[in-house]
C-alpha positions as CSV (number, residue, x, y, z in Angstrom):
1,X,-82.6,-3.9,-19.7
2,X,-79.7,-5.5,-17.8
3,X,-79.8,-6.7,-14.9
4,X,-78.0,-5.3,-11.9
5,X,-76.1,-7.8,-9.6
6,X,-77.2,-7.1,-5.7
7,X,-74.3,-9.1,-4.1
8,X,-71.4,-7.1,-4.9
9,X,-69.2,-8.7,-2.0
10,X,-66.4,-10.8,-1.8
11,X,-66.5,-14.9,-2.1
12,X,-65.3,-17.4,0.5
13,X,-62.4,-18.2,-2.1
14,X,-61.2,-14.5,-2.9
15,X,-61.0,-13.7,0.6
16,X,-58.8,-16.9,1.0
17,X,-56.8,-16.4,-1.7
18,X,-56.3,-12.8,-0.1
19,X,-55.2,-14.6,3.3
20,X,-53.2,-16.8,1.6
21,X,-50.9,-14.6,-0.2
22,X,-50.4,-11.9,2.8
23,X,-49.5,-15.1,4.6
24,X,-46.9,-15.8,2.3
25,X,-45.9,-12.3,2.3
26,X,-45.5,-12.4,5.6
27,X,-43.6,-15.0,6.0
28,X,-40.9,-13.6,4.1
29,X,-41.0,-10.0,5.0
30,X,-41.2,-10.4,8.9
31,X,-38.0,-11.7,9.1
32,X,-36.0,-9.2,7.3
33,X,-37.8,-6.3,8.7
34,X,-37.2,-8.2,12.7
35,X,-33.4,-7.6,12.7
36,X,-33.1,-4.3,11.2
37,X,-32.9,-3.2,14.6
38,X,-30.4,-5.2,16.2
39,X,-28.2,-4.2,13.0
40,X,-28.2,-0.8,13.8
41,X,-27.8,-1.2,17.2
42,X,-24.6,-3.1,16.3
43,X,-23.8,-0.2,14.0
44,X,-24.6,2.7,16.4
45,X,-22.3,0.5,18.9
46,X,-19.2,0.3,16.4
47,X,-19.5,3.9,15.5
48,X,-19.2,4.3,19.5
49,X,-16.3,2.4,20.5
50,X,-14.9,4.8,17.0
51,X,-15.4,8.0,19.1
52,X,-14.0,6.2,22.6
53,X,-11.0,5.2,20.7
54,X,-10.8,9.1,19.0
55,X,-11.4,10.2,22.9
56,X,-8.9,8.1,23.8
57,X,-6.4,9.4,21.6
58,X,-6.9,12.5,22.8
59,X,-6.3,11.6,26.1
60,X,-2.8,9.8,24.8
61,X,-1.7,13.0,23.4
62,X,-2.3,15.4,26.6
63,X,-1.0,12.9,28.7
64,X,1.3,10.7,27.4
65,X,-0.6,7.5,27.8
66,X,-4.0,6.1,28.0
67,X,-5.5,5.7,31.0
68,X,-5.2,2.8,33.4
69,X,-7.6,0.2,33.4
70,X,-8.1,1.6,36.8
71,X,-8.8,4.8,35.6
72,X,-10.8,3.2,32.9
73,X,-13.1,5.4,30.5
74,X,-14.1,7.8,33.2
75,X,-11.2,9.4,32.8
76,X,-12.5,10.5,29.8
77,X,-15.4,12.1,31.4
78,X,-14.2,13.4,35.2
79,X,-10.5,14.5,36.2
80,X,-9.1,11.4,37.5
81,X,-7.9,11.7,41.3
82,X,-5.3,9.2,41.1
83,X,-2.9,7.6,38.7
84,X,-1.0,9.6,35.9
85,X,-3.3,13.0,35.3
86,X,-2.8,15.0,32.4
87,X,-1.3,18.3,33.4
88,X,-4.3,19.9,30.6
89,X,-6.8,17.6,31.3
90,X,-10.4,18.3,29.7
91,X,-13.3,16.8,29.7
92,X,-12.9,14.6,26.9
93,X,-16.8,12.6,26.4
94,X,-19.9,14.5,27.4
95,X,-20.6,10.9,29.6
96,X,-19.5,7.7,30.3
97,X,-19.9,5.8,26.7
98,X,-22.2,3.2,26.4
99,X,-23.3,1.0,23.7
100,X,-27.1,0.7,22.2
101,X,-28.3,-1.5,24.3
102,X,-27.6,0.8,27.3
103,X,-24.8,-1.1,28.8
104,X,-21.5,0.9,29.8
105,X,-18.2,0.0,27.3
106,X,-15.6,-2.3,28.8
107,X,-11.7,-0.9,28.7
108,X,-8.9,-1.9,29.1
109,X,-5.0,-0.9,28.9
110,X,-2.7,-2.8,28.0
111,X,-5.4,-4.7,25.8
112,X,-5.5,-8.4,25.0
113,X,-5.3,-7.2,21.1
114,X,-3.7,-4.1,20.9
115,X,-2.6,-1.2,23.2
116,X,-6.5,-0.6,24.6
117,X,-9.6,-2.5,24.0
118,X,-12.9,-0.9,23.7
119,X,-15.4,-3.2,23.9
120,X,-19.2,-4.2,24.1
121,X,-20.2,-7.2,25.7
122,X,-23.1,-7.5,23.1
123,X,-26.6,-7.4,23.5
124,X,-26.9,-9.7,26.5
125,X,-23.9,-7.9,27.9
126,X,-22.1,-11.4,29.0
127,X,-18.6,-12.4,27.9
128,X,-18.8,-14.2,24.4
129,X,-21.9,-15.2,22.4
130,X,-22.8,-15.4,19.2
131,X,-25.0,-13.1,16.5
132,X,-26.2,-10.0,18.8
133,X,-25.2,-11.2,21.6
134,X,-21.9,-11.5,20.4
135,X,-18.8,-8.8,21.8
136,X,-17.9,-6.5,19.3
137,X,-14.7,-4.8,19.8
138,X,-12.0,-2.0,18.5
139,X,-10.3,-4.7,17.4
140,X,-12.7,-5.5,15.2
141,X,-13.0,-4.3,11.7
């Protein structure tokens, strides 16, 4: 008759072994998984300075011109009270646009690289930086 084995758990040395490998694992999952967000909050930002620019555009062709950088993008979302006014003027963004990290976009007209700039200041919202924290413009492709 065989015998039957009554410790049927794991070792010291499987358990470690176990340890060791999820470790490793680890190690080079974490990292990729950790900035999966801040790429598509940099994504979700370009795609929103895309539908400024469209709103912009819009804007251009009922008035004739962008707005000032006066004016700036709330022009696009209330009637502005000075400053050229479209004659057909219509609400052209729901709200003021802001990027993903809940900071409003910075405009302006004439732009340092083109007719307008639509702009985030990145995730720290400060002037330069580097990685996420770096502006990302409609300049920018």
């Amino acid at each position: 008759m065989p015998r039957i084995r009554k410790n049927t758990g794991f070792t010291l040395i499987e358990i470690l072994v176990v340890i060791t490998i999820l470790g490793i694992l680890g190690a080079l999952v974490i990292p990729k998984i950790m900035d999966r967000p801040n790429d598509a909050r940099v994504a979700a930002t370009k795609q929103q300075i895309a539908d400024t620019v469209q709103a912009l555009n819009l804007y251009k062709l009922d008035a004739g011109s962008f707005p000032s950088s006066s004016q700036g993008l709330g022009a696009l979302v209330q009637k502005p009270s000075s400053g050229k006014v479209p004659p057909n003027w219509r609400v052209y963004m729901d709200q003021m646009p802001k990027d993903a990290w809940g900071n409003e976009l910075q405009y302006r007209s004439p732009g340092l690289h083109g007719e307008i700039d639509v702009f985030s200041l990145g995730a720290d919202g400060e002037t330069g930086g580097e990685g996420y924290n770096a502006d990302i413009g409609s300049w920018m492709h």
